[in-house]
KOLDO-377961 format. One record per residue (C-alpha): residue number from 0; residue in three letters; chain; x, y, z. Coordinates in steps of 0.2 Angstrom, whole numbers. Example, Ala and Ser with C-alpha at 12.3 -4.5 7.8 and 13.67 -1.06 7.14 Angstrom:
2
- 0/ALA/A/62/-22/39
- 1/SER/A/68/-5/36
//
This chain:
272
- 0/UNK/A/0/0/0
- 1/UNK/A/14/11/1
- 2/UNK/A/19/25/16
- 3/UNK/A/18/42/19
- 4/UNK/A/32/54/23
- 5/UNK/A/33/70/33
- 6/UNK/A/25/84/24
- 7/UNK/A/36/95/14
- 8/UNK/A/31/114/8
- 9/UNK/A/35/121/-8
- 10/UNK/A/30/135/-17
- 11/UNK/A/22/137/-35
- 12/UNK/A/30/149/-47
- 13/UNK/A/18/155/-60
- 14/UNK/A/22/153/-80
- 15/UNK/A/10/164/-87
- 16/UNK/A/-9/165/-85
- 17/UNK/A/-22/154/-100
- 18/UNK/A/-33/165/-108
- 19/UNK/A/-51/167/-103
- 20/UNK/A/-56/153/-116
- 21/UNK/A/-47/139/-106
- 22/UNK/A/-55/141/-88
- 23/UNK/A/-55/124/-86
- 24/UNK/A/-39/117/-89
- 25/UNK/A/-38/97/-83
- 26/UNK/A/-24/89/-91
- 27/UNK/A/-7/94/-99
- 28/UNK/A/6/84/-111
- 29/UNK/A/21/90/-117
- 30/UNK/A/19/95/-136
- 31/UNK/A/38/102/-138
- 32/UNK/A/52/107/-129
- 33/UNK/A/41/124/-127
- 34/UNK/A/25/121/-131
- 35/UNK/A/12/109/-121
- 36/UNK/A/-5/100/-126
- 37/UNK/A/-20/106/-116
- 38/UNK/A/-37/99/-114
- 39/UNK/A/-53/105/-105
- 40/UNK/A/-67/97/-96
- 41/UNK/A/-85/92/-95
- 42/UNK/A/-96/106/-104
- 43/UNK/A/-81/110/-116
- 44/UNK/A/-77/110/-135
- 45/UNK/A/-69/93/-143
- 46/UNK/A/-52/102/-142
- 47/UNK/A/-34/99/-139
- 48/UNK/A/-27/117/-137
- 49/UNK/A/-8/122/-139
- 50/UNK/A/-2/133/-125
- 51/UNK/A/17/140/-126
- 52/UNK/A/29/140/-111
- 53/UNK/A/16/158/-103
- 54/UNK/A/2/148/-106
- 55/UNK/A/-4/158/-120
- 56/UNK/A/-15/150/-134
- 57/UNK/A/-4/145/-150
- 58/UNK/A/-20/134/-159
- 59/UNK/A/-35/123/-154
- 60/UNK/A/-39/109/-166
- 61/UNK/A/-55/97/-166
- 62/UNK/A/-53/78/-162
- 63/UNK/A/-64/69/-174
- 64/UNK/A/-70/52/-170
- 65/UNK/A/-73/59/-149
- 66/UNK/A/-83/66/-139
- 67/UNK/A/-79/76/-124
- 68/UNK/A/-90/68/-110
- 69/UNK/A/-78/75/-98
- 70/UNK/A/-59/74/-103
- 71/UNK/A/-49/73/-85
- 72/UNK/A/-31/70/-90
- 73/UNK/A/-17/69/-105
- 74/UNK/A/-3/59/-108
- 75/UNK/A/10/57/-123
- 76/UNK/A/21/42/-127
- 77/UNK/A/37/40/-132
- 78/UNK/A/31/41/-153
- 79/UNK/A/20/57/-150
- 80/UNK/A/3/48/-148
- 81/UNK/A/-7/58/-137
- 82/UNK/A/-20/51/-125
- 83/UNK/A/-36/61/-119
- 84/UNK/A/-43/51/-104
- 85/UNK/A/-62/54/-107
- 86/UNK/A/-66/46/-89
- 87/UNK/A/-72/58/-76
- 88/UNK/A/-85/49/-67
- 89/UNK/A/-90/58/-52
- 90/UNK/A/-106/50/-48
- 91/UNK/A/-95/33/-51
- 92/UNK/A/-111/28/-64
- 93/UNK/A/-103/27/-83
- 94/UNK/A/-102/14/-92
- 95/UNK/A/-94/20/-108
- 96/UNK/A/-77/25/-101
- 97/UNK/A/-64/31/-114
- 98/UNK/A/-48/35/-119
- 99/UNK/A/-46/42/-134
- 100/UNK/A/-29/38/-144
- 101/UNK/A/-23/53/-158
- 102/UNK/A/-8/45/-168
- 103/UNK/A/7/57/-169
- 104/UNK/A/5/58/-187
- 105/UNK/A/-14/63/-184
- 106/UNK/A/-10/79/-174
- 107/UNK/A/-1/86/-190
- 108/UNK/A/-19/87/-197
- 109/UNK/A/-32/103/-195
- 110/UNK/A/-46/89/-188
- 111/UNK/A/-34/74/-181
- 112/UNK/A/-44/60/-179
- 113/UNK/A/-45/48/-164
- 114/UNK/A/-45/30/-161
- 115/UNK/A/-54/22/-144
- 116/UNK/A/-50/13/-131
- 117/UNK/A/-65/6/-122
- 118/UNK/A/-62/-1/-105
- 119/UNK/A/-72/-6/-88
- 120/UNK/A/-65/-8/-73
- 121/UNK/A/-66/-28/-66
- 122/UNK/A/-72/-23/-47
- 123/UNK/A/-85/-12/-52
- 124/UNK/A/-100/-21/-51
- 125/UNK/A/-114/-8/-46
- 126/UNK/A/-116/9/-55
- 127/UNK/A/-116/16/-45
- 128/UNK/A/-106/7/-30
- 129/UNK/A/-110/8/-12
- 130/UNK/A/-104/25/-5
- 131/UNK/A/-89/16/4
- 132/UNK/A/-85/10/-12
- 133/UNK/A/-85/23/-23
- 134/UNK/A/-68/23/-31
- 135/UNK/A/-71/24/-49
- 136/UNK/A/-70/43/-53
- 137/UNK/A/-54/44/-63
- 138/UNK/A/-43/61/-67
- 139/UNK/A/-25/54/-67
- 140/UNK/A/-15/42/-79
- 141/UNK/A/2/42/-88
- 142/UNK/A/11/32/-101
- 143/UNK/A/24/19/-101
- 144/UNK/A/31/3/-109
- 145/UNK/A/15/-1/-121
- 146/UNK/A/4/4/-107
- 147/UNK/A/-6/18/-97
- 148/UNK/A/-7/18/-78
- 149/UNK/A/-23/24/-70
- 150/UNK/A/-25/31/-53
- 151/UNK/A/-43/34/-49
- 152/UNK/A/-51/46/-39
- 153/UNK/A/-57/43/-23
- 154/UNK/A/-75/48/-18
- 155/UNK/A/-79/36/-3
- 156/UNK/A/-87/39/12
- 157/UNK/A/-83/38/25
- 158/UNK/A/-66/44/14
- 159/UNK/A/-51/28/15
- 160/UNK/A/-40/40/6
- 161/UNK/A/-36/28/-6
- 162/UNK/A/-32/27/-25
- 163/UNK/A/-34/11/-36
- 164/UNK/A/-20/7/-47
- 165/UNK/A/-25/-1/-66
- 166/UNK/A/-18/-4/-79
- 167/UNK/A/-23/-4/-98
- 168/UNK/A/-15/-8/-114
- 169/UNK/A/-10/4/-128
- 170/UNK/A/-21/-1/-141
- 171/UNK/A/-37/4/-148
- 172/UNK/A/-51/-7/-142
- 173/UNK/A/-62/-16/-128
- 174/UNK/A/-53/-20/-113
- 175/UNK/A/-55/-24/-94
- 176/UNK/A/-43/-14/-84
- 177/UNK/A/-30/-24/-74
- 178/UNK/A/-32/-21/-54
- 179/UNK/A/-11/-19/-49
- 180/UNK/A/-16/-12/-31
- 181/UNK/A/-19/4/-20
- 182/UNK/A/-8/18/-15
- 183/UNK/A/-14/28/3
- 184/UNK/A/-11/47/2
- 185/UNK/A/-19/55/16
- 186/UNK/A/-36/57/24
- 187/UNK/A/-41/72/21
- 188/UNK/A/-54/71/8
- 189/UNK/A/-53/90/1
- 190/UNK/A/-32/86/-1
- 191/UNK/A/-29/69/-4
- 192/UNK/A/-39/65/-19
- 193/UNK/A/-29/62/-36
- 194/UNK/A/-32/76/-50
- 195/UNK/A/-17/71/-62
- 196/UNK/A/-4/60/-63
- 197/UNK/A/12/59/-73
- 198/UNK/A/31/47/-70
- 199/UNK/A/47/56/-71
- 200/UNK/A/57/52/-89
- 201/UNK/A/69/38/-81
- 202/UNK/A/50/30/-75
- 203/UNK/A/60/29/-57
- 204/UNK/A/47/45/-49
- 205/UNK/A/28/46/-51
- 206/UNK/A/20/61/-45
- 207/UNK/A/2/62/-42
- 208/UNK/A/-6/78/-39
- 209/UNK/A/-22/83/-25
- 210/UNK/A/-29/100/-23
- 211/UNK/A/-16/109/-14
- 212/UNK/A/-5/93/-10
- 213/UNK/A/7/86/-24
- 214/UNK/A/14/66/-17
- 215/UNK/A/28/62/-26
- 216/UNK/A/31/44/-25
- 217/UNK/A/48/32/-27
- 218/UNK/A/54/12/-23
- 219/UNK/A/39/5/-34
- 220/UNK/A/36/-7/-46
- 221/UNK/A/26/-4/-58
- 222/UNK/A/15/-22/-58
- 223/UNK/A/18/-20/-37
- 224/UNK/A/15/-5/-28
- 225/UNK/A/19/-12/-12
- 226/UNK/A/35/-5/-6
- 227/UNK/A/30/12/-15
- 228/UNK/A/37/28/-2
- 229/UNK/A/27/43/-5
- 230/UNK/A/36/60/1
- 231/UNK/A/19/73/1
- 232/UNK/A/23/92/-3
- 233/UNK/A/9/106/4
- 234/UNK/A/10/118/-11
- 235/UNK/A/1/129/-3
- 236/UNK/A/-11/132/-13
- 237/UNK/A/-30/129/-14
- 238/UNK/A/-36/132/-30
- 239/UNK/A/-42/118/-41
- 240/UNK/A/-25/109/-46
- 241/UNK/A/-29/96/-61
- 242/UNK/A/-14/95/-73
- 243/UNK/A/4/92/-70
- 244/UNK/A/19/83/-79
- 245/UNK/A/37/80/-79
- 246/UNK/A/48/90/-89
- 247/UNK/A/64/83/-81
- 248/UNK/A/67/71/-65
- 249/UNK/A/65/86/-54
- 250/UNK/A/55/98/-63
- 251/UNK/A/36/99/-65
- 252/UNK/A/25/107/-74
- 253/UNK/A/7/112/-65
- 254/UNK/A/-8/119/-70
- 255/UNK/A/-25/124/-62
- 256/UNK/A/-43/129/-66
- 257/UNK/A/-51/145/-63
- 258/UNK/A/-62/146/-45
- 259/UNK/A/-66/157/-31
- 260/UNK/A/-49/157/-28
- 261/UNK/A/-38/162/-42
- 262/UNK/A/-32/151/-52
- 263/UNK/A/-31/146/-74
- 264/UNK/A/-12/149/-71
- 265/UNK/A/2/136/-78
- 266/UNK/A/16/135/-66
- 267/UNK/A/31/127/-62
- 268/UNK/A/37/114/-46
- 269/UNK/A/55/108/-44
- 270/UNK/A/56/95/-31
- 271/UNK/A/70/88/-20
//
């Protein structure tokens, strides 16, 4: 399951602020060395938007072949393929749970077009699940060796503060998610719930991202999570936090949505 560390702090520094068109920024991949993939969430256009290194909008481009349910996340492989994880689930009650795969050759078109992969997750059996089961929200996953990772997002009551590790194949089509296990972040249901995820370059660091708290974790497997140690950083920040990604093995990029608080800023983290 993993264990906690002492709490670190850290502070954010702000890269530029999105335009008022992105409000809702919830997931980032890296597009080039200064420019990044950004997508929005429920209620939003079937868009991929281009941002450069101060968050200003360089193009938006139509996915064809997808719809935009509520996109939670981004990831990129090693080829370029970008993956739009079309899996917010809040009331843990969906059965048509997406991941939409755009080919590296598609996103030099005007209208890329998608392919689908269609997955369920194996321990679901009720939509939706009891309260004290309700794990299947997802807003985080990330790329690596043929596969993506998913860490769901936990909405149980009483709160476990867990997340569910899965595991999915890269290719388009039906699948049943692989259960790998379950990482505990913290109790604290407003904190501890996972909002993005992403895994350093040398695949040796994973850091998954809360609202305000960003846990980076190290010693995993990636089929066993067991012996996972999770160092937590207070970022002190409560705005609504839902993209990050690696740029290097100690620097990350975050991004957040616009609330009552601020926010619809792109900055950056470096960690120890």
């Amino acid at each position: 399951m993993g264990c906690a560390q002492k709490v670190h702090y850290g502070q954010l520094r702000p890269m530029g602020s999105f335009p008022e068109k992105l409000e809702e920024v919830s997931g980032i991949a890296q597009a080039s060395q200064d420019h990044y993939w950004v997508i929005q969430d429920s209620g939003n256009e079937d868009e991929i938007h281009m941002v450069d290194s101060t968050a200003q909008l360089i193009k938006s481009l139509k996915i064809d072949n997808a719809k935009n349910r509520d996109w939670e996340e981004l990831t990129m492989d090693l080829q370029g393929n970008l993956y739009i994880g079309d899996f917010g689930n809040n009331a843990n009650k969906r059965k048509d749970l997406t991941i939409y795969k755009v080919s590296a050759e598609q996103l030099q078109k005007e209208a890329p077009r998608a392919e689908k992969i269609e997955f369920s997750y194996p321990r679901q059996k009720n939509f939706p699940p009891a309260k004290d089961s309700l794990y299947y929200d997802t807003e985080g996953f990330f790329h690596q060796g043929g596969h993506l990772y998913i860490f769901t997002k936990n909405r149980t009551r009483p709160y476990s503060g867990k997340t569910l590790i899965y595991r999915l194949d890269d290719r388009p089509g039906e699948q049943e998610a692989t259960f790998l296990g379950s990482l505990f972040l913290c109790g604290d249901k407003d904190q501890c719930s996972v909002t993005a995820a992403d895994i350093s370059p040398d695949g040796r660091t994973m850091a998954l991202l809360g609202y305000g708290l960003l846990f980076i974790v190290r010693d995993f497997g990636l089929s066993d999570f067991s012996g996972a140690k999770i160092q937590t950083y207070d970022l002190r920040s409560r705005t609504q936090l839902e993209s990050v990604l690696f740029l290097d093995e100690r620097t990350l990029v975050l991004a957040d949505e616009q609330n009552d608080r601020g926010g619809r800023k792109l900055y950056r983290f470096t960690i120890d």
